[in-house]
C-alpha positions as CSV (number, residue, x, y, z in Angstrom):
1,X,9.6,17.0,15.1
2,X,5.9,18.1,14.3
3,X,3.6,15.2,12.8
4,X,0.6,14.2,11.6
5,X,-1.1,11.1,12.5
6,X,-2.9,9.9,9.1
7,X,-4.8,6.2,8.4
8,X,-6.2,4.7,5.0
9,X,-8.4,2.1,6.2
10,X,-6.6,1.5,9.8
11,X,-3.5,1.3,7.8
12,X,-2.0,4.4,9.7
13,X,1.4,6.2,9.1
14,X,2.7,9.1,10.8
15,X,3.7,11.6,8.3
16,X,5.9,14.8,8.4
17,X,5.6,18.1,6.6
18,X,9.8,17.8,5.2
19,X,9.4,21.7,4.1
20,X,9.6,22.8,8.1
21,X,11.0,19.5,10.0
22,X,14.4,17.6,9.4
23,X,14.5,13.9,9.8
24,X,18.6,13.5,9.8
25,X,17.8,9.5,10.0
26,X,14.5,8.8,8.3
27,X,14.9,5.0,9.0
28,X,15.6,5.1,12.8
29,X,13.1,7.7,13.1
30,X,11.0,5.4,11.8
31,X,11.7,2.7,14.0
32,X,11.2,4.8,17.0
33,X,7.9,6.5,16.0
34,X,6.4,3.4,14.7
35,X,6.8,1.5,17.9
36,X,3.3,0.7,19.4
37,X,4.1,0.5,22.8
38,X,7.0,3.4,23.1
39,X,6.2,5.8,20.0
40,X,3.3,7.4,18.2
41,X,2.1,4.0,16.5
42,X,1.6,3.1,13.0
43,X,2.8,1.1,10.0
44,X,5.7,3.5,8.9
45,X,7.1,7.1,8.5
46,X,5.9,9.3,5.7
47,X,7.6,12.5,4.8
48,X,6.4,15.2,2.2
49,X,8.7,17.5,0.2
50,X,8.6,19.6,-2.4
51,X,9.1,18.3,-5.7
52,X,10.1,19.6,-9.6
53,X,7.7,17.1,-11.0
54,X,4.4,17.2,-9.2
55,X,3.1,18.9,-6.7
56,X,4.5,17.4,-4.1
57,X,6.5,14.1,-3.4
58,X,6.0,11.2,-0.7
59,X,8.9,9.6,1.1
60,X,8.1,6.3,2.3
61,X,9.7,4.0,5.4
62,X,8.1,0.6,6.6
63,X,7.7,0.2,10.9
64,X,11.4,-1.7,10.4
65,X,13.3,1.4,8.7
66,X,13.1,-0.3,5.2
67,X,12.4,1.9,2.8
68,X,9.3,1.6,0.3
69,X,8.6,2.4,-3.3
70,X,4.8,3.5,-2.6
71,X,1.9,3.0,-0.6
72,X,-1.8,3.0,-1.6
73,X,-3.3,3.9,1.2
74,X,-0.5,6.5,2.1
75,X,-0.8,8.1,-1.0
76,X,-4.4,9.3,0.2
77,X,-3.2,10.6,3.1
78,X,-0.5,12.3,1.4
79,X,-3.1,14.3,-1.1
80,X,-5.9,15.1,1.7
81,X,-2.6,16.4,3.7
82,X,-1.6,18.4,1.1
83,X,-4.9,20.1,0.3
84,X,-5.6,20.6,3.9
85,X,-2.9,22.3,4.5
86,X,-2.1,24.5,1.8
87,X,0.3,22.7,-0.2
88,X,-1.5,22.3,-3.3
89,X,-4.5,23.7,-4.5
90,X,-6.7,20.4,-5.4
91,X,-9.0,18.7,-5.7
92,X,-6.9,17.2,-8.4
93,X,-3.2,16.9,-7.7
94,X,0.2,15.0,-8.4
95,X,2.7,13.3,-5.9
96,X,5.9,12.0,-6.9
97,X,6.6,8.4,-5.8
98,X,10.0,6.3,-6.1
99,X,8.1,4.3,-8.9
100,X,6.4,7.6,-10.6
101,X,4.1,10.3,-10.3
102,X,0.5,9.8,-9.5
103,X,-2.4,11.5,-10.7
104,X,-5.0,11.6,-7.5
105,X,-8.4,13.2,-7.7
106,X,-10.0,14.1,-3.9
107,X,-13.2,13.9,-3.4
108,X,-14.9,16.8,-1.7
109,X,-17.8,16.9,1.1
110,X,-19.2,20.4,2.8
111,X,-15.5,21.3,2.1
112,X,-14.0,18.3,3.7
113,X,-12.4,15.6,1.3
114,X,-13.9,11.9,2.2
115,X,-12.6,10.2,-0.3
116,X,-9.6,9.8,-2.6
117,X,-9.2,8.6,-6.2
118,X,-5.7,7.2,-7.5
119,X,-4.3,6.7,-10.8
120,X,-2.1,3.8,-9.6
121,X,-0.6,3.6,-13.3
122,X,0.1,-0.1,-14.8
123,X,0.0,-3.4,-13.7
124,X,3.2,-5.1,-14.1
125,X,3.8,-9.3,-14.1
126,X,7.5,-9.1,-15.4
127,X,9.1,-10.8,-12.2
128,X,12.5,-8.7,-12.7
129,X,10.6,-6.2,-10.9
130,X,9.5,-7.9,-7.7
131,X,12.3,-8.9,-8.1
132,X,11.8,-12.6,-8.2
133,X,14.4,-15.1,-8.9
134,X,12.4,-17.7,-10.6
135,X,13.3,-18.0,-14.6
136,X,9.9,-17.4,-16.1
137,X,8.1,-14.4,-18.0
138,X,5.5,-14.3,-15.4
139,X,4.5,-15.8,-12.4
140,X,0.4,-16.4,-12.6
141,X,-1.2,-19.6,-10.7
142,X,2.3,-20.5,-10.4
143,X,3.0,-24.0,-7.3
144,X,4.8,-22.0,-4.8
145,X,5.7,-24.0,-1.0
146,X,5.6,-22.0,2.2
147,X,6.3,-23.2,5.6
148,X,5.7,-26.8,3.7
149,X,2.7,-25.9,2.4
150,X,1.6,-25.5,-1.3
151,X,-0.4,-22.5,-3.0
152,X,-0.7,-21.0,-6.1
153,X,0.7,-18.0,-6.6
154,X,-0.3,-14.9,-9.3
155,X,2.7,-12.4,-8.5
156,X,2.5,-8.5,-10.2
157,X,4.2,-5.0,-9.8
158,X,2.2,-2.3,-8.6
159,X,5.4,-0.2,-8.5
160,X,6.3,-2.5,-5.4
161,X,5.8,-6.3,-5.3
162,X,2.8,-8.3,-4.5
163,X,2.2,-12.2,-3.9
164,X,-1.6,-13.0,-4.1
165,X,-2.9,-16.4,-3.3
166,X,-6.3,-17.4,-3.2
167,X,-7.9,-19.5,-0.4
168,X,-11.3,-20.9,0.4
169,X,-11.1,-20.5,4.2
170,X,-9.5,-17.4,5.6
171,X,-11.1,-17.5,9.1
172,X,-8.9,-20.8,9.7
173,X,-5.6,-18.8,7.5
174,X,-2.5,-18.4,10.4
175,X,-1.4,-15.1,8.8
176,X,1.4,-14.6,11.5
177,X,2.5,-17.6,10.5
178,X,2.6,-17.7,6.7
179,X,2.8,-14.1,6.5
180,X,6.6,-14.4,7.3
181,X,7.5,-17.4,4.9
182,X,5.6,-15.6,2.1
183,X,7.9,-12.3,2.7
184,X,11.2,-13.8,3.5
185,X,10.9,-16.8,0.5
186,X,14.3,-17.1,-1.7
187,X,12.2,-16.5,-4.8
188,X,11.6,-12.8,-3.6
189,X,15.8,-11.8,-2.7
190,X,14.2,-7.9,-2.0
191,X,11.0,-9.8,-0.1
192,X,7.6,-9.5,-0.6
193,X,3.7,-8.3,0.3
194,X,1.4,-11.1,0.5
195,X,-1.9,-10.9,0.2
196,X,-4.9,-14.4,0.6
197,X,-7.6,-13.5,-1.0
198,X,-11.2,-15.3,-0.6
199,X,-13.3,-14.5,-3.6
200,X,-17.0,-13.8,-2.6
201,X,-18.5,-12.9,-5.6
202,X,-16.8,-12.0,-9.3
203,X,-17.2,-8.0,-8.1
204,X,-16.3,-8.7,-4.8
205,X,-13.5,-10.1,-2.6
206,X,-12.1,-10.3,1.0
207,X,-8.5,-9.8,1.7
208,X,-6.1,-9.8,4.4
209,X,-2.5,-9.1,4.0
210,X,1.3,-9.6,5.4
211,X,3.3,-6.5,4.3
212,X,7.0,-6.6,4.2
213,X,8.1,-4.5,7.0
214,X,5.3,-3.8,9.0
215,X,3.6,-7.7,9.1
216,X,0.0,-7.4,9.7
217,X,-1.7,-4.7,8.1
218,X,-5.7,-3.5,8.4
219,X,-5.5,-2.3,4.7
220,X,-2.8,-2.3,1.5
221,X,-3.7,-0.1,-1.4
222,X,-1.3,-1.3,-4.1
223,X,-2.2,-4.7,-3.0
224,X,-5.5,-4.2,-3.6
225,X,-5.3,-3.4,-6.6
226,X,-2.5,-5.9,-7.6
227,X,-5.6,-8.3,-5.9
228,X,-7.6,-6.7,-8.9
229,X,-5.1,-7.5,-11.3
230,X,-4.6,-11.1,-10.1
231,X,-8.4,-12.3,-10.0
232,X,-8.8,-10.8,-13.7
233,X,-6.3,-12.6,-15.2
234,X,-6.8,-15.8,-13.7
235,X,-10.5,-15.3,-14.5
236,X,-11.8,-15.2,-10.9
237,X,-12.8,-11.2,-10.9
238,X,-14.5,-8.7,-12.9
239,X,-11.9,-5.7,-13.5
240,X,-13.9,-3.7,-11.3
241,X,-14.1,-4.4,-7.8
242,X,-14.4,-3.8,-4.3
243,X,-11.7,-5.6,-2.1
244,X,-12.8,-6.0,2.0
245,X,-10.3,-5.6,4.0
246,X,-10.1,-5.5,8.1
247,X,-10.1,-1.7,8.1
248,X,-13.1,-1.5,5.4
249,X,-13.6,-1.2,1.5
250,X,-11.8,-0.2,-1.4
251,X,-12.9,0.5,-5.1
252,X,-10.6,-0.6,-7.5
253,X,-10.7,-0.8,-11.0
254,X,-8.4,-2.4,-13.4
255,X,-9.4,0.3,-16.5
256,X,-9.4,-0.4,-20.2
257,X,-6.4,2.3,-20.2
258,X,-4.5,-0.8,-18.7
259,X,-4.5,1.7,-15.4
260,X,-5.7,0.9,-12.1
261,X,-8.0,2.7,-10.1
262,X,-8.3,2.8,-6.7
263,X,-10.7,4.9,-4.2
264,X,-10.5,5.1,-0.5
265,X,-11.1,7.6,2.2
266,X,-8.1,9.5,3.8
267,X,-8.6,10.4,7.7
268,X,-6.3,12.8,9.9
269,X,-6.2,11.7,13.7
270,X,-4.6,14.0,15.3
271,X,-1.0,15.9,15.5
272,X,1.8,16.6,17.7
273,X,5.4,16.7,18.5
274,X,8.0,14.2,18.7
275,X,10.8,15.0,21.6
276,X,13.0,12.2,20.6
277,X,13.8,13.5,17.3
């Protein structure tokens, strides 16, 4: 199996052109390519296919085989792939996603693209989508307990589910331990991306997330930009911002078309084949 090693902000997938390779088992595929110490390395397995309704369409698994509506960060990747190597046209393109199809702009540089542009469509807080099984119409500074401790919690649907909970102090925050209890809770059956969130300034925040399948992460797109969502409406955050996490900076912006924007660059590490598949 050919691939393509890809990262948005250290948050790195491997990702497979679908149109020439067959993955018979995407999910133990990737398992086995994920694996840090005894595959190629990276948060998950993305394939690209054709598509009827875009351009092309992304095909997302987590490092534990689950399978994911979208990814922010992969979503770049996806589009610089697709210019790069002939698959569409550009700079402006559209990928099908299980939760829609994405309008992406690419930024272009002496012919190389360093920077991506998403339309990441609405911001949903209607917890049937998480899904969440607390009875409420939304869930925004609600008391939440993990691991016995209390937080306040501002959940939304970015086309997949994020928990964002502000803190003062994230160099003392025990992600690997919280992470876990945030992702597993009862109140999120299907689990959940969680994201702690230090505000710095009302256009600027620092972030570090737990995603559901793959833990630890240096960068999450769509939690970024539900981090957007979250500080606006609890009247922490401007609806433009730029969200610091580990593996650098993003640009989003939660648009007066009740879209949200985010921009990012999209970097190709290197390729080759996998024997095991």
């Amino acid at each position: 199996m050919k691939f393509t090693k890809m990262h948005g902000l250290g948050n790195d997938y491997i990702y497979v052109d679908a149109r020439s390779e067959r993955v018979d088992d995407p999910a133990a595929t990737a398992r086995a390519v994920s694996d840090r110490h005894t595959g190629v390395g990276g948060d998950g397995l993305i394939l690209i296919h054709p598509s009827g309704r875009a351009d092309v369409r992304m095909e997302m698994y987590n490092a534990d085989g689950s399978k994911a509506q979208m990814c922010g960060n992969g979503i770049r990747c996806v589009a610089k792939y697709a210019v790069d190597h002939g698959l569409a046209a550009g700079p402006e393109l559209t990928i099908e996603t299980d939760s829609g199809v994405k309008r992406v702009w690419c930024r272009v540089n002496a012919s190389r693209i360093e920077a991506v542009r998403v339309d990441m469509g609405k911001p949903s807080f209607d917890p049937t989508l998480l899904p969440s099984a607390l009875e409420t119409d939304r869930i925004v500074s609600h008391p939440m307990t993990f691991g016995g401790a209390s937080h306040e919690v501002t959940c939304v649907s970015m086309g997949n589910p994020h928990a964002v909970i502000f803190v003062d102090d994230l160099a003392g925050l025990e992600l690997e331990q919280i992470g876990p209890h945030v992702e597993r809770s009862p109140e999120f059956p299907e689990r959940i991306n969680a994201h702690f969130v230090r505000v710095d300034a009302p256009s600027k925040v620092t972030v570090r997330t737990w995603e559901r399948g793959s833990g630890a992460t240096r960068a999450c797109g769509t939690g970024a930009c539900a981090v957007c969502v979250a500080g606006a409406v609890t009247g922490r955050c401007h609806r433009k911002i730029t969200t610091a996490l580990p593996g650098g900076d993003l640009e989003i912006e939660w648009a007066d078309d009740d879209h949200v924007y985010m921009t990012g660059p999209a970097v190709e590490v290197f390729s080759g084949n996998w024997a095991a598949c």
